[in-house]
Backbone as CSV, one residue per row, in Angstrom:
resi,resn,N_x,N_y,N_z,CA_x,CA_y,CA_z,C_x,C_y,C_z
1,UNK,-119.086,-222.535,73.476,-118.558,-223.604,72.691,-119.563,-224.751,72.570
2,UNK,-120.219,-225.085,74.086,-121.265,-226.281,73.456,-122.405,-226.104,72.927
3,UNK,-122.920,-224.621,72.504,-123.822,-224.272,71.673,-123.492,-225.119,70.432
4,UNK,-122.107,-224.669,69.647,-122.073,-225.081,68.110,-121.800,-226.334,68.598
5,UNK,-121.452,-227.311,69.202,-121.656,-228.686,69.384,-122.941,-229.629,69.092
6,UNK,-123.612,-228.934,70.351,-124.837,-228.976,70.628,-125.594,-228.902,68.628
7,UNK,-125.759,-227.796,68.071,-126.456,-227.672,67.316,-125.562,-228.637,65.711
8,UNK,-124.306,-228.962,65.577,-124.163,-230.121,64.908,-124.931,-231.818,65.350
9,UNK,-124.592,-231.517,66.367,-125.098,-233.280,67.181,-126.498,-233.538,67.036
10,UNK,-127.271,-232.237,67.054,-128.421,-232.573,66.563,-129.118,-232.154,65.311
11,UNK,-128.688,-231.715,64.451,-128.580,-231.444,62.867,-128.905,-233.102,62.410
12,UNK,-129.136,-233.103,60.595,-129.146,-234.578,60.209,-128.067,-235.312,59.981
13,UNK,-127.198,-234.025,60.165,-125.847,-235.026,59.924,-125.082,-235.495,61.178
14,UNK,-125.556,-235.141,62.446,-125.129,-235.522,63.632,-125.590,-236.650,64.244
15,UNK,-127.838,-236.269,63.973,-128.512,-237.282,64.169,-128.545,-237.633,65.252
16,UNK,-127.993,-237.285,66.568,-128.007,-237.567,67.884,-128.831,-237.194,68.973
17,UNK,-129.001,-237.752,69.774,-129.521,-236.951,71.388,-128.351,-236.672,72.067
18,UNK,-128.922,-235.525,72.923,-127.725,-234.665,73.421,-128.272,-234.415,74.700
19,UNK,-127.785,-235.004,75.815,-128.163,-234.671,77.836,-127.006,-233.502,77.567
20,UNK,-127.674,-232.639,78.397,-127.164,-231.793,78.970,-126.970,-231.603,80.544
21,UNK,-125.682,-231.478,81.393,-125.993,-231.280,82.865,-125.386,-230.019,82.838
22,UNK,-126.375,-228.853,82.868,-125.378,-227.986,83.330,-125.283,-227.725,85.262
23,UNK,-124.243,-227.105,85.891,-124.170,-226.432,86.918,-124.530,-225.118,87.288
24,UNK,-123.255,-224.518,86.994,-122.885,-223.437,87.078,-124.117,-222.545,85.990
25,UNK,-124.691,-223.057,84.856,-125.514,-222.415,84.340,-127.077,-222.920,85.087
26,UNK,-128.138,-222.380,84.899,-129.299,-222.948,84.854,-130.093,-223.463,83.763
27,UNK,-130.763,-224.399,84.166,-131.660,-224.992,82.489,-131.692,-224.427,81.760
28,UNK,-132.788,-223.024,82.021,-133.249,-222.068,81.218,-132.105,-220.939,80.821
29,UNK,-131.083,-221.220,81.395,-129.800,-220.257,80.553,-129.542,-221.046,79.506
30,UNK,-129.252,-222.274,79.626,-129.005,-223.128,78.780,-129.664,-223.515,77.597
31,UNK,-131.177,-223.113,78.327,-132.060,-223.251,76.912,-132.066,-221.580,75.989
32,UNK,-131.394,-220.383,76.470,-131.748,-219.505,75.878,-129.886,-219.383,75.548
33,UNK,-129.172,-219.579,75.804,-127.792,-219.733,74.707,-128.261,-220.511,73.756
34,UNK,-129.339,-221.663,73.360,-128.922,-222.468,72.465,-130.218,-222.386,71.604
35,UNK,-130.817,-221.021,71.961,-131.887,-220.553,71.076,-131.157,-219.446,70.380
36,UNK,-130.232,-218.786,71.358,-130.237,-217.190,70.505,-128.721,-217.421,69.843
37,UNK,-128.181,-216.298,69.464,-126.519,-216.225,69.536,-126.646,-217.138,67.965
38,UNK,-125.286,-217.569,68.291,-124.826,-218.756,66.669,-125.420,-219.861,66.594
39,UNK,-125.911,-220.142,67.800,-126.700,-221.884,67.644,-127.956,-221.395,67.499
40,UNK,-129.157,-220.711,67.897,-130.367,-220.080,67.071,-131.088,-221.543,66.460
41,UNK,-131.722,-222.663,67.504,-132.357,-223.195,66.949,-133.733,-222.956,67.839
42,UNK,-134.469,-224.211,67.624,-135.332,-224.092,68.303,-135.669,-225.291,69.343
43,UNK,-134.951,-224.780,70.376,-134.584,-225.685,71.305,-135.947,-226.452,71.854
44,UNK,-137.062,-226.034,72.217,-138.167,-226.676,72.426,-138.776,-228.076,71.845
45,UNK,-138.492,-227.318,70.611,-139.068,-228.462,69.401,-138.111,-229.964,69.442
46,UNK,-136.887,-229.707,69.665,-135.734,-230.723,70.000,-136.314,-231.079,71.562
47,UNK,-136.516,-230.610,72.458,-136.882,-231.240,73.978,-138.171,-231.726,73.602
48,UNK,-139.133,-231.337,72.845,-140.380,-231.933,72.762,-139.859,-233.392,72.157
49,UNK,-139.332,-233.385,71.128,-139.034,-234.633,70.563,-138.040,-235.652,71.015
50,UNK,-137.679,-234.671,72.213,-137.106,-236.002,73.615,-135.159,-236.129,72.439
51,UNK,-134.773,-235.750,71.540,-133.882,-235.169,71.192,-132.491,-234.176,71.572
52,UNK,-133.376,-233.411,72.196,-132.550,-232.277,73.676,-133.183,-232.490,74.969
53,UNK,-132.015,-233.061,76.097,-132.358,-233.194,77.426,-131.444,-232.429,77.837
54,UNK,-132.244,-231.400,79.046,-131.061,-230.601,79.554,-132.112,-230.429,80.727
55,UNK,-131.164,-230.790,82.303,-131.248,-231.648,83.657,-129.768,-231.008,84.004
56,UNK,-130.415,-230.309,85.340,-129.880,-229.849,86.259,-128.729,-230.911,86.719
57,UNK,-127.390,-230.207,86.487,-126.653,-231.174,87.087,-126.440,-231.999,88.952
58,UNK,-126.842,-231.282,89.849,-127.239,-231.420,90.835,-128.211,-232.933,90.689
59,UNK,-129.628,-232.726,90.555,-130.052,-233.412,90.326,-130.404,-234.837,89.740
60,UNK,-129.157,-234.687,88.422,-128.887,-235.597,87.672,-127.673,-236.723,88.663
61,UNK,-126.828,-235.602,89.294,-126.057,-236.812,89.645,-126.309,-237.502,90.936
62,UNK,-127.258,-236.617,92.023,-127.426,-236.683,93.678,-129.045,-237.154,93.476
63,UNK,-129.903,-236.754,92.579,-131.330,-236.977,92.759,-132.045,-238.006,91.756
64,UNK,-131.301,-238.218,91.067,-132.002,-239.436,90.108,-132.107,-240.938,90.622
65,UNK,-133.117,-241.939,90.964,-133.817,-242.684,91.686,-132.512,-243.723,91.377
66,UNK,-132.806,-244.077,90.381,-131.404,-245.408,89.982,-129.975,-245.399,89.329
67,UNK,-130.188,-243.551,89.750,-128.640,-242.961,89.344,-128.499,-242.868,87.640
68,UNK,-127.606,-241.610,87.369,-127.505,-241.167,86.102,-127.448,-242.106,85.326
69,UNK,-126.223,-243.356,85.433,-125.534,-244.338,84.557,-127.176,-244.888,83.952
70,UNK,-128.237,-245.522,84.988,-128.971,-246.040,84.482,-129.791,-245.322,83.177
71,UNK,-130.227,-243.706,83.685,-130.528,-242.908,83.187,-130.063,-242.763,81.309
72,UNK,-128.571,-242.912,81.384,-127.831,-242.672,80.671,-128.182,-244.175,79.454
73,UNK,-127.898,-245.452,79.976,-128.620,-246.496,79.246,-129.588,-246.823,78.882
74,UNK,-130.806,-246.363,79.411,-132.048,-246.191,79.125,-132.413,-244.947,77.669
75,UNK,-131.383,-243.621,78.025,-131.477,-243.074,76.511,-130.850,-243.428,75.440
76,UNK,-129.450,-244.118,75.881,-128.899,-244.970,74.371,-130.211,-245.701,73.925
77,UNK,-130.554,-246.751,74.609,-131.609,-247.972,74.120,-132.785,-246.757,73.014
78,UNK,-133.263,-245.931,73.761,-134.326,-245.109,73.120,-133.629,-244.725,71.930
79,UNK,-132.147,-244.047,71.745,-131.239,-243.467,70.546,-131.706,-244.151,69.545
80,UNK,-131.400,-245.496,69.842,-130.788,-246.779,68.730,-132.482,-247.212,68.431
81,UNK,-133.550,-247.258,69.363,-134.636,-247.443,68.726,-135.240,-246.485,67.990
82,UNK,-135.070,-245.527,68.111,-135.368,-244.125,67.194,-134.698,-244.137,65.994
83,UNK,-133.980,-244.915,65.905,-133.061,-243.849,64.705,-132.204,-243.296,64.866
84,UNK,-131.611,-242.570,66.192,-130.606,-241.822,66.289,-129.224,-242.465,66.032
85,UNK,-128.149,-241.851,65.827,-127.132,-242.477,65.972,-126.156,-242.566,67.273
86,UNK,-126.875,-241.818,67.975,-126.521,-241.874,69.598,-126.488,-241.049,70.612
87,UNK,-125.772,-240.956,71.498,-125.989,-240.072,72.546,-125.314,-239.070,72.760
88,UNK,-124.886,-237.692,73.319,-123.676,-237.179,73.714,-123.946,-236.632,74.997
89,UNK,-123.050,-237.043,76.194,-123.498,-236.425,77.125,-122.677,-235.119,77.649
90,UNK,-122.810,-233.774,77.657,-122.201,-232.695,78.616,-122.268,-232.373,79.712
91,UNK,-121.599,-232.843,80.513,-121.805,-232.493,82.149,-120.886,-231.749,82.984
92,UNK,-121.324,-231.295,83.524,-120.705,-230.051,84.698,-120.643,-231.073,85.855
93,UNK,-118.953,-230.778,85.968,-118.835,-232.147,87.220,-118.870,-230.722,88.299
94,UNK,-119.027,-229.600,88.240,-119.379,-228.690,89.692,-119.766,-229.085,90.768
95,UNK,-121.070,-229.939,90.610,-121.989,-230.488,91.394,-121.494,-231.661,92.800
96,UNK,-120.424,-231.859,92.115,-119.717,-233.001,92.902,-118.601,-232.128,93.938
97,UNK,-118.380,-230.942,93.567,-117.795,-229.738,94.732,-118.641,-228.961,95.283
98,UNK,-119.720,-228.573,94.760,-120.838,-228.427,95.869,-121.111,-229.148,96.366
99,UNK,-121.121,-230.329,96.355,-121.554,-231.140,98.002,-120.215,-231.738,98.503
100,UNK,-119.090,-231.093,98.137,-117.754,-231.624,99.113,-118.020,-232.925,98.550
101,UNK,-117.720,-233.536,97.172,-117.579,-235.070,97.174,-116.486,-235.326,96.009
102,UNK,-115.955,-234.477,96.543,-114.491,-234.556,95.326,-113.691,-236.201,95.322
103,UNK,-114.296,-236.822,96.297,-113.311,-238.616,96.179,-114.360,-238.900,95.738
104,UNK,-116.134,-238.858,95.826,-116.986,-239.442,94.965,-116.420,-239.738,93.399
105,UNK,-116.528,-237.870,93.310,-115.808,-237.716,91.813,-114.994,-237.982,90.816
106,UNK,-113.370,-238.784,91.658,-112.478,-238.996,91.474,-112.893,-240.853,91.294
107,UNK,-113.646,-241.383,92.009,-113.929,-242.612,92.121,-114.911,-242.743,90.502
108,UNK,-116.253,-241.733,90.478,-116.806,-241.437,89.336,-116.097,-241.838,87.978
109,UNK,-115.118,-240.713,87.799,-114.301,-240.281,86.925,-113.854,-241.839,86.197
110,UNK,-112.859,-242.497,87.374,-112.092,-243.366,86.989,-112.870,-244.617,86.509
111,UNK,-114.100,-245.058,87.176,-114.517,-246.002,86.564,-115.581,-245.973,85.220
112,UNK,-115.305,-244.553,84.270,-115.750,-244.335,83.521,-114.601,-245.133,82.080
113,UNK,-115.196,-245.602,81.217,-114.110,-246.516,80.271,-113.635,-245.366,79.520
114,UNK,-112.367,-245.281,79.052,-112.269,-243.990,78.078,-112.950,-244.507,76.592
115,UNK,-113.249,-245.409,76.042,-113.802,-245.437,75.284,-115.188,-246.661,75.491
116,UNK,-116.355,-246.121,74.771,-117.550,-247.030,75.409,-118.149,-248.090,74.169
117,UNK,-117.227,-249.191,74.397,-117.204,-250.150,73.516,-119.279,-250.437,73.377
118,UNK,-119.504,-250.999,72.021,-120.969,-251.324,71.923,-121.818,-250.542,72.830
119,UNK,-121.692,-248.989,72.510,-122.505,-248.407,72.955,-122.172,-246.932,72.135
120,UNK,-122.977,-246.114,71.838,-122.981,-245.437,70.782,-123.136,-243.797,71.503
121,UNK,-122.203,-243.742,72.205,-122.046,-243.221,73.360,-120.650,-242.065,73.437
122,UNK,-121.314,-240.744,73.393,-119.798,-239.704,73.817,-119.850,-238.819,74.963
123,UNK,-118.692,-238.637,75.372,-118.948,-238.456,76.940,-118.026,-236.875,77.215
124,UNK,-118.578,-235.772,77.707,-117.702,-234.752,77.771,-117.297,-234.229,79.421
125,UNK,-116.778,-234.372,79.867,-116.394,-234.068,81.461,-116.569,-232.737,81.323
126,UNK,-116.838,-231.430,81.731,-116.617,-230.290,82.086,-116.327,-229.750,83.590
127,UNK,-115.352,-228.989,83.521,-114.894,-228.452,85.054,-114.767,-227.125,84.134
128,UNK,-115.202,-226.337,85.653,-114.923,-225.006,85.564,-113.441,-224.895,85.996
129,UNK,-112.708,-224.443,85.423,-110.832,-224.046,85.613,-110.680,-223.256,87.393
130,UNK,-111.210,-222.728,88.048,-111.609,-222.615,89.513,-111.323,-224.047,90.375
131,UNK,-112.455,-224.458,89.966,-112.693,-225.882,90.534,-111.665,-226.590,90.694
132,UNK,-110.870,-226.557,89.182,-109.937,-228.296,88.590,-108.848,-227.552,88.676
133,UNK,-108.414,-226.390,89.251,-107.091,-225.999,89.854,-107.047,-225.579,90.967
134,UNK,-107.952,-225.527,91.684,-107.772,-225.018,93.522,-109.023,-226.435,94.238
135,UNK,-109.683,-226.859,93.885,-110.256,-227.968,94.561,-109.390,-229.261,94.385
136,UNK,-108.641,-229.726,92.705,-107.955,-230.940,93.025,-106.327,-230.782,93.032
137,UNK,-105.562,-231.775,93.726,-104.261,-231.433,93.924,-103.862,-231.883,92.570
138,UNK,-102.480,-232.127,92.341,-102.188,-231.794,91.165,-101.775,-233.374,90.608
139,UNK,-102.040,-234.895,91.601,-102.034,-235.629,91.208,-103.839,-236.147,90.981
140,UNK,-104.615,-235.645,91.564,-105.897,-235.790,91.317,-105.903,-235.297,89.934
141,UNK,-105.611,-234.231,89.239,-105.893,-233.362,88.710,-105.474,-234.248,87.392
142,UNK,-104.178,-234.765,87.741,-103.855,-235.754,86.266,-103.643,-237.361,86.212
143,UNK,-104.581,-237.339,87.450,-105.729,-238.926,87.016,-106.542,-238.627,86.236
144,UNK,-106.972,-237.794,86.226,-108.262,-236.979,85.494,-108.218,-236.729,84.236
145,UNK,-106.980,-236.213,83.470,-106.550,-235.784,82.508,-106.579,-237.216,82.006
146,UNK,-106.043,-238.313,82.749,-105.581,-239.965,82.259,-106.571,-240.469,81.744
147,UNK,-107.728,-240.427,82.849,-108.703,-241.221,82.661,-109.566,-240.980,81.282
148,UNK,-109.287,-239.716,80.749,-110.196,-238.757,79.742,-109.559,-239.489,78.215
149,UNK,-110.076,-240.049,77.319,-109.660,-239.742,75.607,-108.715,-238.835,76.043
150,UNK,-109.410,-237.688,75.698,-108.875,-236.412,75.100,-109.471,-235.235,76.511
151,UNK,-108.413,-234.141,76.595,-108.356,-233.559,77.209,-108.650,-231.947,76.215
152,UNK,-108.935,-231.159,76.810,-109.712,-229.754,75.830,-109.735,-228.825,76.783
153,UNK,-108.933,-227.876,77.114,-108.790,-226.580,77.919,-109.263,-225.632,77.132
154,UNK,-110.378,-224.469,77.755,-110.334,-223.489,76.544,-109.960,-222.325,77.557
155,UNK,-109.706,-221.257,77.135,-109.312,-220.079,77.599,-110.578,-219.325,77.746
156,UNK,-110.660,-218.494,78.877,-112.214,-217.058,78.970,-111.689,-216.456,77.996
157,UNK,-113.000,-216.486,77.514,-112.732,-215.111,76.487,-112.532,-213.792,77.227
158,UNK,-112.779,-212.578,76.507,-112.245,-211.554,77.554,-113.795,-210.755,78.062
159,UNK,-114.617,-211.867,77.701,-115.762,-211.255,78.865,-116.248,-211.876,79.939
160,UNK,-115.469,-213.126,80.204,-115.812,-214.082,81.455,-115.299,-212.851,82.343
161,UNK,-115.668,-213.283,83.793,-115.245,-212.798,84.619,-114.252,-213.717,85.364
């Protein structure tokens, strides 16, 4: 699904930069779904032009020096001086159950605004359905849902495992 995302957001009519955190995938999976298949661009040429960022979610949220948020304002500012019309970020909150920091997460989550006034800014939470039904209880689970715009469940297709 965030292939055809991915490849509108950065089209001319999307015009955007697009972070990617995946988890559960690796970079380079990530960079070869969004070369081959229905999205079939050319993902390089978009990372060369600083356009497509795709950063290990691990890293992004536990290893970045002044932490993602800063990370995250520093590429709006670049968006809006480029030309772009803004940012979109996809992240795999996994990373925050691999290191057992599910109240980090929950603390994370909530002080995120559901909408990001003067800032040109879209924000996608991803949980793997594992995770966000056997790691949070079921009032964690719909703070979560609260804190979000919009909420988006998709179903495995019938080749997930």
């Amino acid at each position: 699904m965030y292939s055809h995302y991915v490849k509108f957001a950065l089209s001319e009519e999307g015009n955007e930069i697009v972070l990617i955190l995946p988890f559960l995938e690796t970079v380079d999976k990530v960079r070869r779904i969004l070369s081959e298949n229905s999205a079939n661009f050319d993902v390089r040429k978009y990372e060369k032009e600083q356009s497509l960022l795709i950063m290990d979610s691990l890293k992004s949220y536990f290893g970045l020096q002044n932490g993602l948020i800063s990370f995250v304002r520093q590429t709006i500012e670049y968006a809006n001086t480029s030309g772009k019309s803004g940012l979109s970020v996809l992240a795999d909150m996994g990373s925050f159950f691999y290191y057992d920091k599910k109240d980090d997460l929950l603390q994370y989550e909530i002080a995120l605004p559901l909408k990001y006034k003067n800032m040109n800014l879209k924000g996608f939470c991803v949980y793997h359905k594992l995770d966000f039904d056997r790691r949070l209880t079921d009032k964690e689970r719909q703070v979560l849902i609260e804190e979000h715009g919009k909420t988006l469940i998709l179903l495995p297709s019938s080749n997930d495992n």
